[in-house]
C-alpha positions as CSV (number, residue, x, y, z in Angstrom):
1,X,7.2,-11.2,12.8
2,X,6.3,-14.8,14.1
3,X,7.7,-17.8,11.6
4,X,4.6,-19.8,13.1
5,X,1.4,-19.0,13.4
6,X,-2.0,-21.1,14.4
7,X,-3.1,-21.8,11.1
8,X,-6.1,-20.8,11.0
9,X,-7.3,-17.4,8.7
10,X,-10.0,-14.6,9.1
11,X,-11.8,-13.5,6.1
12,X,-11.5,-10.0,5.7
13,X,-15.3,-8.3,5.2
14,X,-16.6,-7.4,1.9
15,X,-19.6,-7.2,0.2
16,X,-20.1,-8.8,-3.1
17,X,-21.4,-6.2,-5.8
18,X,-22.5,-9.0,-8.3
19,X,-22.7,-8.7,-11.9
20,X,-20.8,-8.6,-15.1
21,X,-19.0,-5.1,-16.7
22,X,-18.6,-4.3,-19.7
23,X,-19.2,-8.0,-21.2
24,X,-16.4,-9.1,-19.0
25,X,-16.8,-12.3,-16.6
26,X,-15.6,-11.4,-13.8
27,X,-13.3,-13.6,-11.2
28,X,-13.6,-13.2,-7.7
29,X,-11.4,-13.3,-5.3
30,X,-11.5,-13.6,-1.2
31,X,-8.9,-12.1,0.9
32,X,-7.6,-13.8,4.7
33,X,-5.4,-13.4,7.0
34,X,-3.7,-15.8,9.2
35,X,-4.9,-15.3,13.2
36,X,-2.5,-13.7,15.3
37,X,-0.2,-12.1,12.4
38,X,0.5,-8.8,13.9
39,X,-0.6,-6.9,10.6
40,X,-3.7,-4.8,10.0
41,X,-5.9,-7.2,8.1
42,X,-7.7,-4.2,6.5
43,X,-4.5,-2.3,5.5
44,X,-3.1,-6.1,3.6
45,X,-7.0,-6.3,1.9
46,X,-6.7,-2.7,0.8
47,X,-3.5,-2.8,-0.7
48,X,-4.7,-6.1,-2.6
49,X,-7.8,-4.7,-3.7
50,X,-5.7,-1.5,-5.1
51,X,-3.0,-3.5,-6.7
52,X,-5.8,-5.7,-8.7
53,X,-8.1,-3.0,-9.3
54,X,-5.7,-0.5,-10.9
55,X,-5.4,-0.1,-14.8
56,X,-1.5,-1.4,-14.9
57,X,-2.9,-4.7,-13.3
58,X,-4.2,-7.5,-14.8
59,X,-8.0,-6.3,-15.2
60,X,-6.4,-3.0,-17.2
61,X,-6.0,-4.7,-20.8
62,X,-9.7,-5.3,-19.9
63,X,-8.6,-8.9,-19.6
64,X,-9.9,-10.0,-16.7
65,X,-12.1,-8.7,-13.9
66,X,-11.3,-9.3,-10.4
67,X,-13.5,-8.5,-8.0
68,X,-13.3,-9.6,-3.9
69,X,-16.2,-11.1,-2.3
70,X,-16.5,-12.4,1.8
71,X,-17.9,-15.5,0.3
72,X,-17.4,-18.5,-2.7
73,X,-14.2,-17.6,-4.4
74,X,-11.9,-18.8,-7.2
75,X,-8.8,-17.3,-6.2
76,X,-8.0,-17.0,-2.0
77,X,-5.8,-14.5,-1.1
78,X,-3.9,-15.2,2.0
79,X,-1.3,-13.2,4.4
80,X,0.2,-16.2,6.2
81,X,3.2,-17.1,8.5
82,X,6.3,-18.5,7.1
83,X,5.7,-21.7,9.1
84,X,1.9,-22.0,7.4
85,X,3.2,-20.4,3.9
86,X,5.4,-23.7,4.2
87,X,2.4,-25.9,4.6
88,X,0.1,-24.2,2.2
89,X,2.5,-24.3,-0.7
90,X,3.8,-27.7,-0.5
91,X,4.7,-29.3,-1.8
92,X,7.0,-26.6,-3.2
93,X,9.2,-25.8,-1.1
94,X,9.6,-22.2,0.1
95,X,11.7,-22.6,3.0
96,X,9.9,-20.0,5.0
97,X,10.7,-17.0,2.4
98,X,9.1,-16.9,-0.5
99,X,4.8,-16.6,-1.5
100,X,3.2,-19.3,-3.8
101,X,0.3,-20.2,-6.0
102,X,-1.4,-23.5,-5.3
103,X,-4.4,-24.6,-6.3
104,X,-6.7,-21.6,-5.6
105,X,-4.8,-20.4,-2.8
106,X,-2.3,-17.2,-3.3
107,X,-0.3,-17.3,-0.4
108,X,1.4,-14.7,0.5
109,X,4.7,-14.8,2.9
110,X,4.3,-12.7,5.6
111,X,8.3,-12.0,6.3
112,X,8.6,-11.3,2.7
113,X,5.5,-8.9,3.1
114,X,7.1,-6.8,6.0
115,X,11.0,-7.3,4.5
116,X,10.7,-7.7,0.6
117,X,13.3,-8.7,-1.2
118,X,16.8,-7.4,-2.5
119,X,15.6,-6.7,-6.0
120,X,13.4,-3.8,-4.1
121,X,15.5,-2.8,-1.8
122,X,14.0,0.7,-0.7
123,X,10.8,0.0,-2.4
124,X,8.6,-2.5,-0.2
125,X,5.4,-0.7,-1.5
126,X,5.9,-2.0,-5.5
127,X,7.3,-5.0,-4.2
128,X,4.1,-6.0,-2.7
129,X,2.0,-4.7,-6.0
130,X,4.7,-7.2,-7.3
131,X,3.8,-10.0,-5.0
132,X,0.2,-9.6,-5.4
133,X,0.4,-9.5,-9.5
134,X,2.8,-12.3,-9.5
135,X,1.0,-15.2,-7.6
136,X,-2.6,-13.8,-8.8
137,X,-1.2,-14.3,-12.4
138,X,-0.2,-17.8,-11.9
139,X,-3.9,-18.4,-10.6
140,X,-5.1,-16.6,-13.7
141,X,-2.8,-18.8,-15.6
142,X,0.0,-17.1,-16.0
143,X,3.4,-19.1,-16.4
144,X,7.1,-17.8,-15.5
145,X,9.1,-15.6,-17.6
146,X,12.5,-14.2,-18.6
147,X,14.2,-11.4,-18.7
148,X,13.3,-10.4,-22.6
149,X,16.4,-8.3,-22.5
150,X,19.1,-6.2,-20.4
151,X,16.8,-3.2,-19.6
152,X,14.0,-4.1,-20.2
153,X,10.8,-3.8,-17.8
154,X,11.0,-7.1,-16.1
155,X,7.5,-9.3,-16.4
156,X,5.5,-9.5,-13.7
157,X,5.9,-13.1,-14.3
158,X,9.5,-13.5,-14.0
159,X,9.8,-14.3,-10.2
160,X,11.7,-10.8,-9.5
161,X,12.0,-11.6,-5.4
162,X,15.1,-14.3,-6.5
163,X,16.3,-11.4,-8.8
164,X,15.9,-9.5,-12.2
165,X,17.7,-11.2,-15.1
166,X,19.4,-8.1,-16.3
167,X,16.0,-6.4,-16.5
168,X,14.5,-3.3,-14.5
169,X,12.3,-4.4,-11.6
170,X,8.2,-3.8,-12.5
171,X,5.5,-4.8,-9.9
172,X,3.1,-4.8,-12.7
173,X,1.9,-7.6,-15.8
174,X,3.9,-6.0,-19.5
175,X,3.3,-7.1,-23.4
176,X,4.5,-10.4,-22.4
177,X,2.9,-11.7,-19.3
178,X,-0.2,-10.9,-21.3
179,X,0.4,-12.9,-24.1
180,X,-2.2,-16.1,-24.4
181,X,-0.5,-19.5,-25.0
């Protein structure tokens, strides 16, 4: 996995379906991926489309409704090298290891897409569903939780890839992350 990468991003092809369901407004996302990342663009744009679109996910509470588009977008969805992670996300500093939310962009690490983290050790799938719900839910508005208790499901929220709090790890959004302030 390169730390560095050129910077630039392709947009990974869909077609907007338009509309509104169910009386919902819908938000639309736009997936990318960093040039040159040795990663299928497809497979990182299906698994975020799968992750967002399932019923555990934030548009399951019927919520929100997220849809992905190849043009004008609220939320940007981006696979990026450590190095460019870095540059996107500052000025927090991830130190080449950990994703972010900033602005409208939901950048996600691409070391920490390939090697996870501790907390799902054995488990890279959920940990990217984790990932994925994580920063979107910040870009929804969505702040950082606790551990509610030893046990316990962890939120989504809580940022599960610097550890658990006592609590199970859970790739997707519980009671709590779905609270509105």
């Amino acid at each position: 996995m390169p730390e560095q990468g050129p910077g630039t991003f392709t947009t990974v092809a869909m077609e907007d379906r338009g509309g509104v369901v169910g009386g919902r407004s819908r938000t639309l996302y736009r997936v990318e991926v960093e040039d040159r990342l040795p990663l299928s663009k497809n497979v990182f744009a299906r698994i975020v489309d799968a992750t967002l679109a399932d019923a555990r996910g934030w548009g399951g509470g019927n919520q929100y409704r997220l849809d992905r588009t190849s043009g004008v977008a609220a939320i940007r969805v981006v696979l990026a090298t450590p190095a460019t992670t870095d540059l996107l996300c500052a000025p927090l500093a991830t130190n080449g290891r950990v994703s972010c939310r900033n602005g409208s962009d939901v950048v996600i690490n691409a070391w920490r897409w390939v090697h996870g983290a501790p907390s799902y050790r054995g488990d890279l799938a959920n940990y990217r569903r984790y990932v994925i719900n994580h920063e979107v839910g910040h870009a929804l508005g969505r702040p950082h939780q606790t551990c509610p208790r030893p046990g316990a499901a962890t939120p989504v929220m809580l940022q599960q890839t610097l550890g658990l709090q006592g609590c199970r790890r859970n790739p997707w959004p519980v009671n709590v992350d779905l609270i509105n302030d």
